[in-house]
N, C-alpha and C positions, 0 to 999 in steps of 0.2 A: 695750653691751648688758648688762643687768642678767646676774646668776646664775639668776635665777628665771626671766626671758626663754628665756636658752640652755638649761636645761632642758626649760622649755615646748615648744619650736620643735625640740629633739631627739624629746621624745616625740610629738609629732604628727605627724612623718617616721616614726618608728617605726611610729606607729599606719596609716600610709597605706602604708608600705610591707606590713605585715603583709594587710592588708585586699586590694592588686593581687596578693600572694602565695595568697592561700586564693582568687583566682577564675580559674579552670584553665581552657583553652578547648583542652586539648588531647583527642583523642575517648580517653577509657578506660569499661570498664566491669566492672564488678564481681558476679560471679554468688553468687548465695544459696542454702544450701539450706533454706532457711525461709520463708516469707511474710514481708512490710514488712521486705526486706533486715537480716533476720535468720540468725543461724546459722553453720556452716561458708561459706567464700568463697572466692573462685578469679580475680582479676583481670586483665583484661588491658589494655595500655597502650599506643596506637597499635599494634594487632594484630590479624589477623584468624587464624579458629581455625576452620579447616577439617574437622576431626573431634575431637571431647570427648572421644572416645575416650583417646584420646591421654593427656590427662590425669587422666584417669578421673573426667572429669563428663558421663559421656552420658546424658539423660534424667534428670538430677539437682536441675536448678536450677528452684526456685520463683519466684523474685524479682530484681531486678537493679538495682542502682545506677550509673547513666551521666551522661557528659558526653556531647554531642557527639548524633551520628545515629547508632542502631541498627539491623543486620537481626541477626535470630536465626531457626533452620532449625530444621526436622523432622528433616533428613536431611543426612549428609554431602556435603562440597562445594557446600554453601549449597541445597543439593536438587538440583541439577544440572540435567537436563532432564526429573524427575518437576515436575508439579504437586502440592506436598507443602504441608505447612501452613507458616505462617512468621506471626509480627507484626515488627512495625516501630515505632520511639520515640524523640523528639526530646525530649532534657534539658539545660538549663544547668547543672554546677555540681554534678554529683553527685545526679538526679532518683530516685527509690524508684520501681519500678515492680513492678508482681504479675503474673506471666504469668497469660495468660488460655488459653486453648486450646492453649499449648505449655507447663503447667505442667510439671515432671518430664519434659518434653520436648524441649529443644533439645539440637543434637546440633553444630548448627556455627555460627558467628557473624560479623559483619563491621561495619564502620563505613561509612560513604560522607561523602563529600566529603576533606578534607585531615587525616592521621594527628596534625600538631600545630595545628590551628586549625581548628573547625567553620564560624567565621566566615567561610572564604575563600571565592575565588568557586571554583564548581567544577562541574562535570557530568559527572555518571554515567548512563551507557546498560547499560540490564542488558537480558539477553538474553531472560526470561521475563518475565510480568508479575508483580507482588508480588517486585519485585525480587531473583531467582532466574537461578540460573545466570550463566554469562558474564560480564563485567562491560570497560566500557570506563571507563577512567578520565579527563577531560579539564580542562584549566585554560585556553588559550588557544584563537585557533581552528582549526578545523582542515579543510581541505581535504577529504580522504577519512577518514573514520570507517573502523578495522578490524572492529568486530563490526554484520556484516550483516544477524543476526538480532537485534531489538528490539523489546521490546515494555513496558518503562516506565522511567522515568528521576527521577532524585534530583536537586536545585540548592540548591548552598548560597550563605550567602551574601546579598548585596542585590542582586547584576547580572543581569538578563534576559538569558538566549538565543536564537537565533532559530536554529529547524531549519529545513534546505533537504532536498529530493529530490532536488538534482542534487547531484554534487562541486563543488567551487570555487565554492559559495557562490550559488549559481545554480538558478533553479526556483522552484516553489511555496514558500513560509518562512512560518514564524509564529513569532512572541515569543511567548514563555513567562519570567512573569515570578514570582519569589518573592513570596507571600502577605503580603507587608509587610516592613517597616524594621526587624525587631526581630531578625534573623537565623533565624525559621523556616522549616527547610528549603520547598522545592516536595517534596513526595510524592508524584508521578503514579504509582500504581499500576499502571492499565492507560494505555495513551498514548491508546486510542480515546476517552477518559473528556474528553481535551484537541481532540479529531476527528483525531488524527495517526492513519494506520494504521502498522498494525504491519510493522513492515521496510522503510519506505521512507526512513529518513531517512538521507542518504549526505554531508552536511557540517553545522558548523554554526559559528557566528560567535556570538562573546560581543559581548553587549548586543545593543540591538533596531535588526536593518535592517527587517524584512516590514513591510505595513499590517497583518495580522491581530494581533492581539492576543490574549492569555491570560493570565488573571493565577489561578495557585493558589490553592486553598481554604487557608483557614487546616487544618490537621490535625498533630498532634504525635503518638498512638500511629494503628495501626491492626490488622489481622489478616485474612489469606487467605483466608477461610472466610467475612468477613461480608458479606452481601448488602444489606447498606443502603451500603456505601461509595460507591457513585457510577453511574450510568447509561452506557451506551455514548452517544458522539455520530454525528454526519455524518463523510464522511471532509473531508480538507483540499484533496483535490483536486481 
């Protein structure tokens, strides 16, 4: 091999490895206190931050720069069991977002699906809707679900799940499948929105057993307040 060769073929490993290095898939985000992720900053990296208090950014941040799936809160402890305001935001790669209706407003924040890869498969059952309060976290399947109260859930990832009403994978079920191949999340806000009611789901099995089918809307931000997000449906049973 020539000298000009082995140089060539160095720098173009450099160049590919630099390139796999700057594309991060692990969940961080970066809070602002200026518009278009400008200003003072406050980041967090695989972390969930249950009162800003804390670090004395409550009700501070304008703007936010994320990897991965966001929730951000009104209120401490992700709002807990108030219906409080909250948005939600899916970004590759470091995405610029302007709060909308929680500008100078979040007070506590969280990730959903897996702390080092958004890509993974994963299902999250949150106990409110606008994914608020409680939170189960799930990767494989699982027989009895611990949080009884539910009412919307996150799927990251490419793998469809199928919720059951019974435990052990048994009863009514319906697939629930991510809104496409490109790793954006499913968002179900409210579950009735997919016909599940609320609190009945008591197992569920990764990938798709049920004949019903559900495939998520495409949606990357959203916010708790806004009335055009999606209509109730029928129940599932």
């Amino acid at each position: 091999m020539s000298s000009f060769s082995f140089v060539f073929s160095l720098a173009l490993l450099a160049l590919v490895a630099d390139r796999a290095m700057a594309q991060s898939f692990n969940q961080k985000v970066t809070l602002y206190s200026g518009t278009d992720c400008k200003g003072s900053f406050l980041t967090f990296t695989e972390q969930y931050a249950d009162d800003l208090r804390k670090n004395g950014w409550d009700d501070f941040a304008y703007s936010a720069r994320l990897t991965g799936v966001w929730n951000f809160y009104d209120l401490i402890n992700y709002n807990g069991n108030s219906n409080a305001l909250m948005e939600y935001a899916f970004g590759p790669n470091e995405f610029c977002i302007n709060f909308n209706n929680l500008r100078a407003r979040v007070t506590s924040l969280r990730f959903a699906g897996s702390p080092n890869d958004y890509r993974a498969n994963t299902l999250t059952l949150y106990q409110g809707t606008y994914f608020q309060g409680t939170e189960e976290y799930i990767i494989a399947s699982v027989n009895s679900i611990q949080v009884q109260k539910h009412s919307s859930l996150i799927i990251t990832g490419q793998s469809p799940w199928t919720l059951f009403d019974q435990e052990n994978l048994r009863g009514n079920a319906i697939c629930v499948y991510p809104p496409d191949n490109n790793y954006t999340p499913a968002l179900i806000f409210d579950l009735e929105n997919i016909n599940v009611p609320h609190d009945k789901i008591r197992s569920v099995a990764r990938g798709c057993i049920g004949k019903k089918i559900v495939r998520a809307p495409v949606a990357t931000r959203g916010v708790s307040s806004d009335p055009s997000l999606g209509q109730h449906g029928s129940n599932w049973l």
